[in-house]
C-alpha positions as CSV (number, residue, x, y, z in Angstrom):
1,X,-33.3,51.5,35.4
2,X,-33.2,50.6,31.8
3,X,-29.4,52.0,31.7
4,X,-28.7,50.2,34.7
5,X,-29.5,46.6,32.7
6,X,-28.0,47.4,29.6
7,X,-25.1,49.0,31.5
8,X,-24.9,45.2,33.4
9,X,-25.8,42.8,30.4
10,X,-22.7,44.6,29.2
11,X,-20.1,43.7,32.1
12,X,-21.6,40.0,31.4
13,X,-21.2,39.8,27.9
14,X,-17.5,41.0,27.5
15,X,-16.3,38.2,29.6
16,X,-18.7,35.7,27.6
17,X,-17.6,36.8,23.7
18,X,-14.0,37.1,25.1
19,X,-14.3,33.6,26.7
20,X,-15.8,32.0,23.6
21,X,-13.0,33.4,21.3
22,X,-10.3,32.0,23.9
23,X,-11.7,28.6,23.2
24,X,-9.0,26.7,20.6
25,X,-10.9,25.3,17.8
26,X,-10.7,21.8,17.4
27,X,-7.7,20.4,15.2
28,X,-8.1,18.0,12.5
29,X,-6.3,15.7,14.2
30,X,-8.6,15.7,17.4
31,X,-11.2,15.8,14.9
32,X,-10.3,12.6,14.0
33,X,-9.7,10.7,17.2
34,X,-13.4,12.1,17.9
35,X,-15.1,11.5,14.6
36,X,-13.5,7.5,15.0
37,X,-14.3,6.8,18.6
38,X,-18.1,7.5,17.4
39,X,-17.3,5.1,14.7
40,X,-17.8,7.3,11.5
41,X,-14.2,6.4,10.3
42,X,-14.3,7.9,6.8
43,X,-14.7,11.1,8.4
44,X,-12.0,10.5,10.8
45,X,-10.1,9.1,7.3
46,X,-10.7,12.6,6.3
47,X,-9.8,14.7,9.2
48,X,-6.7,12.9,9.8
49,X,-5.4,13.1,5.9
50,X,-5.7,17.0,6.9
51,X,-3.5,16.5,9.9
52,X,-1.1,14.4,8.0
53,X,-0.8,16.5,4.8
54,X,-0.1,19.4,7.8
55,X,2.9,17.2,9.5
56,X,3.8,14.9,6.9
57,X,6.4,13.6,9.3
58,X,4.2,12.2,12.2
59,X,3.9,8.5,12.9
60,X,1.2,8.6,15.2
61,X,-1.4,10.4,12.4
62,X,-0.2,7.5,9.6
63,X,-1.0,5.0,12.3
64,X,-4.1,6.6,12.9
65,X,-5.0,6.7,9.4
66,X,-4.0,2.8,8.9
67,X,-6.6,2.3,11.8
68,X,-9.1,3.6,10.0
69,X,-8.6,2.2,6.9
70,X,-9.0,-1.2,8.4
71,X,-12.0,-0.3,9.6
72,X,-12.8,0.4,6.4
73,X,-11.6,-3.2,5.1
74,X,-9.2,-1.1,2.9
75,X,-6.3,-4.1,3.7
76,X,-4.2,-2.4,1.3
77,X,-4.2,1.3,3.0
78,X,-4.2,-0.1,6.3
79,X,-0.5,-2.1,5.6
80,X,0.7,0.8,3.8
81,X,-0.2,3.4,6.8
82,X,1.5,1.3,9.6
83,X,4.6,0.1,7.7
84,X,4.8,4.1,6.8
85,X,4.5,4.8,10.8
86,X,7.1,2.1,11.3
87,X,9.5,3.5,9.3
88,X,9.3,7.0,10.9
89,X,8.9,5.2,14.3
90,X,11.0,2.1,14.1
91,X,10.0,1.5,18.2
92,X,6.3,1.7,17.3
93,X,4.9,-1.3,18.7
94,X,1.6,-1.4,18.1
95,X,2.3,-0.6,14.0
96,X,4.5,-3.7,13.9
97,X,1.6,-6.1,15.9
98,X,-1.0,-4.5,13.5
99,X,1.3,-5.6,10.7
100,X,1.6,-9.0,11.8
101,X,-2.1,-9.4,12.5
102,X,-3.0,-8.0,8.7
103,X,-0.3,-10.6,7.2
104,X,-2.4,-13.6,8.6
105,X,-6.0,-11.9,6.9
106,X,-3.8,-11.0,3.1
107,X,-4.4,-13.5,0.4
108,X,-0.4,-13.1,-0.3
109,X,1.0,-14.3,3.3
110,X,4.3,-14.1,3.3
111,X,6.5,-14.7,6.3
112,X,8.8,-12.1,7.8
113,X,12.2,-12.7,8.6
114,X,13.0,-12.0,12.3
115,X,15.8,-8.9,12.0
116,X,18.8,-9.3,13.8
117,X,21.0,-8.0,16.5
118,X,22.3,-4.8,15.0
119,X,18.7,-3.6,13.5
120,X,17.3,-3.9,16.6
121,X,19.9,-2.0,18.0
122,X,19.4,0.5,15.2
123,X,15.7,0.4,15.5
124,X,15.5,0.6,19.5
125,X,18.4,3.6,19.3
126,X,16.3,5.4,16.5
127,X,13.0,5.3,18.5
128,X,14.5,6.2,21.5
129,X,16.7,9.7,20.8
130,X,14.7,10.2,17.0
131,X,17.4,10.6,14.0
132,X,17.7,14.2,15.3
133,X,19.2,12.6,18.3
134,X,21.4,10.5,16.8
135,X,22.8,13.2,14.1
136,X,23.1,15.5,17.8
137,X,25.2,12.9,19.5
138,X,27.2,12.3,16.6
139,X,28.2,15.9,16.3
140,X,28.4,16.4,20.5
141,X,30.7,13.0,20.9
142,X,33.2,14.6,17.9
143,X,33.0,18.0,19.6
144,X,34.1,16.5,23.0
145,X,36.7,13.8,21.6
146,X,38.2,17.3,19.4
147,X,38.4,19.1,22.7
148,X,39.8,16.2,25.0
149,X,42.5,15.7,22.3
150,X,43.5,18.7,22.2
151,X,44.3,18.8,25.8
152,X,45.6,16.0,25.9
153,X,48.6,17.4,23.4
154,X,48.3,20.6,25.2
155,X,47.9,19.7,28.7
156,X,51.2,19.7,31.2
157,X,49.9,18.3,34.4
158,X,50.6,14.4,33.7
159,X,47.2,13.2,36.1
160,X,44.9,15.6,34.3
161,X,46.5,14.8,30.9
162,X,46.3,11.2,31.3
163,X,42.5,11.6,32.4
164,X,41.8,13.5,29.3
165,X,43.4,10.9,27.4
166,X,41.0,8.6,28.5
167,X,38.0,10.7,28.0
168,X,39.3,11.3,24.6
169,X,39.5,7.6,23.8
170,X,35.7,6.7,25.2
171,X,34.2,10.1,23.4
172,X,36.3,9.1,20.0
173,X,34.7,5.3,20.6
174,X,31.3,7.0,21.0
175,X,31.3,9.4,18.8
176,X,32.2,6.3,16.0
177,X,29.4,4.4,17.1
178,X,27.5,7.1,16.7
179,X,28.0,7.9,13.6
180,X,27.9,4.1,12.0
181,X,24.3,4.2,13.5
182,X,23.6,7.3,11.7
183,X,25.0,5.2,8.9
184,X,22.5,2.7,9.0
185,X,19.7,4.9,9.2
186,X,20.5,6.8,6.2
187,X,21.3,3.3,4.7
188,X,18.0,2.2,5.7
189,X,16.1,5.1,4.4
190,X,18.0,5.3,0.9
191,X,18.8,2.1,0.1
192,X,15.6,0.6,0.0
193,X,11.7,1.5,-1.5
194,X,9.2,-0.5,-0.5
195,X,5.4,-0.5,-1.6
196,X,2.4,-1.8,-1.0
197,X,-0.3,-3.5,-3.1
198,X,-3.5,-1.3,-2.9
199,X,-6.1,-2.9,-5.1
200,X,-7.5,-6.1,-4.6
201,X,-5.9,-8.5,-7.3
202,X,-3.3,-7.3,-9.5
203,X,-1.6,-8.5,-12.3
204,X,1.8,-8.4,-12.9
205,X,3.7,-8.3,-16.7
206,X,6.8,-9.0,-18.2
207,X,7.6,-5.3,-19.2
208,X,6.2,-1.5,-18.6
209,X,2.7,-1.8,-20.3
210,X,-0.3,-3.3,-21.0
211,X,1.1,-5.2,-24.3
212,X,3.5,-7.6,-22.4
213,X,2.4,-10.7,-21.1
214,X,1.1,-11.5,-17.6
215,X,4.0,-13.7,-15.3
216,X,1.3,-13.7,-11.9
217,X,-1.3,-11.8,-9.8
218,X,-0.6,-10.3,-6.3
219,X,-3.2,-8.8,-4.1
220,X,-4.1,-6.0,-1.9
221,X,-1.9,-6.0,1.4
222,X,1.7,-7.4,0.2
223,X,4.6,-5.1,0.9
224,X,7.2,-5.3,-2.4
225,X,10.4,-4.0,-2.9
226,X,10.6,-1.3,-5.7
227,X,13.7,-1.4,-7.5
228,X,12.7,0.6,-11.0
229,X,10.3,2.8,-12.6
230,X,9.2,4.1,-16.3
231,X,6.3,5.5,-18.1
232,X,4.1,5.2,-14.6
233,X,5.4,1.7,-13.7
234,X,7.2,0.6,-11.1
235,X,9.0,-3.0,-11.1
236,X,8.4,-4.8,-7.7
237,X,10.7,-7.8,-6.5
238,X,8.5,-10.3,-4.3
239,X,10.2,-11.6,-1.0
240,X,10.7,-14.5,-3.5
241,X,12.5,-13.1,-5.5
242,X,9.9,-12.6,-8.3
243,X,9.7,-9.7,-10.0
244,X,7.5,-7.9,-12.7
245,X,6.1,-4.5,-13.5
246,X,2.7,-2.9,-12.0
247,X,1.2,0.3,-12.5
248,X,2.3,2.8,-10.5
249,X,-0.7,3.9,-9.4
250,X,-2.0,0.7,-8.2
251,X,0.4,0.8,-5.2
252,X,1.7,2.7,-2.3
253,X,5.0,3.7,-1.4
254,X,5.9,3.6,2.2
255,X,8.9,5.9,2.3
256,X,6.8,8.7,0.9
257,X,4.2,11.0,2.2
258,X,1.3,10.6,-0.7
259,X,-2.2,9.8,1.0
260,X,-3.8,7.5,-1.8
261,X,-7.1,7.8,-1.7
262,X,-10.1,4.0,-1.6
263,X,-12.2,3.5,-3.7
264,X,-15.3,3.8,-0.9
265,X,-13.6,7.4,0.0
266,X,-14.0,8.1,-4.2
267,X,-17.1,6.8,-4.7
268,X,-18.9,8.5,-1.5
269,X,-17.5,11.6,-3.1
């Protein structure tokens, strides 16, 4: 009888172990959506900076992590993690209406000019087929214009050659805009640093140190343009068109995939 059980509680247990291995372990990424629908959002903080230092490249995980640092009343982090989602995701909606709400609670508000017609053609193109996409068409159009020109020199039957002509024509005009699109993105992305003012008052010199005089103060939340940098400063250009030097590490940059860490995150450490 004893064999019998044993024999049994064996059949059982197979399926069980083998079932409980099949079971995925939670990612740090659902980790985090967890950890910040029960409200402990340093821990979510945490878990998604894991997911984020995995794949650097995901908008949705720096919006995430600007969520939870303005739960956090980290103003700073919070503007630096949804403009950094918006520039990976220029279609992200709800990064750009967090980043208008955060403008109206900064001490700095400064008003943002509306873009115009060809950057939100850029922007709504980007979002829509990823730079990828746009790279991929740009390649596809040229292939197709190459091919319809060439039989169109090569072709002998006049309908069929005048067709081709035509598709080489509309391919050529797509395969142009195409490629000024793809342009502007790497225009976009090259052309321009921005940062973001982490701490909550900050003082801005003259010159790269400590021993030149103070022109103003800027606090935590305003996005600057970066236009220089030496001996771990960077100069920042106001939408003013002020400009100074800060230390480097008192700001974020939003084309870059750093994960600055609060000063709550350090001191719970």
């Amino acid at each position: 009888m004893m064999r019998i059980v044993m024999f049994a509680w064996l059949l059982l247990g197979v399926p069980v172990v083998w079932a409980a291995t099949a079971i995925p372990a939670e990612t740090p990424a659902r980790a985090g959506v967890r950890l910040y629908g029960s409200g402990q959002y340093d821990a979510a903080d945490r878990s998604w900076r894991l997911a984020a230092q995995a794949a650097p490249g995901n908008a949705e995980l720096y919006y995430n992590l600007g969520c939870a640092a303005f739960r956090r009343h980290s103003l700073g982090e919070a503007m630096l993690y949804f403009q950094r989602a918006l520039w990976l995701d220029p279609g992200h909606a709800d990064a750009r209406s967090n980043i208008l709400y955060i403008n109206v609670l900064v001490v700095d508000r400064v008003p943002i000019n509306p873009p115009g017609v060809p950057e939100i053609i850029r922007d709504g193109l980007v979002a829509w087929l990823g730079v990828n996409g746009v790279s991929g068409l740009m390649v596809l159009t040229f292939a197709f214009a190459c091919r319809a020109g060439w039989y169109t020199l090569r072709g002998r039957d006049v309908p069929h050659r005048r067709t081709a002509r035509w598709i080489f024509v509309a391919t050529l005009l797509l395969a142009i805009a195409s490629a000024i699109l793809f342009w502007g993105v790497v225009e976009r992305d090259s052309t321009v640093a921005q940062g973001v003012i982490l701490v909550r008052q900050l003082d801005v010199r003259s010159g790269p140190s400590q021993s030149h005089p103070v022109l103003f103060s800027v606090h935590e939340g305003l996005v600057v343009e970066l236009t220089a940098q030496a001996d771990g400063w960077r100069q920042v250009v106001l939408p003013n068109g002020w400009n100074g030097w800060v230390p480097e590490n008192q700001l974020g940059v939003v084309q870059a995939f750093d994960l600055p860490v609060s000063e709550r995150l350090t001191d719970a450490k």
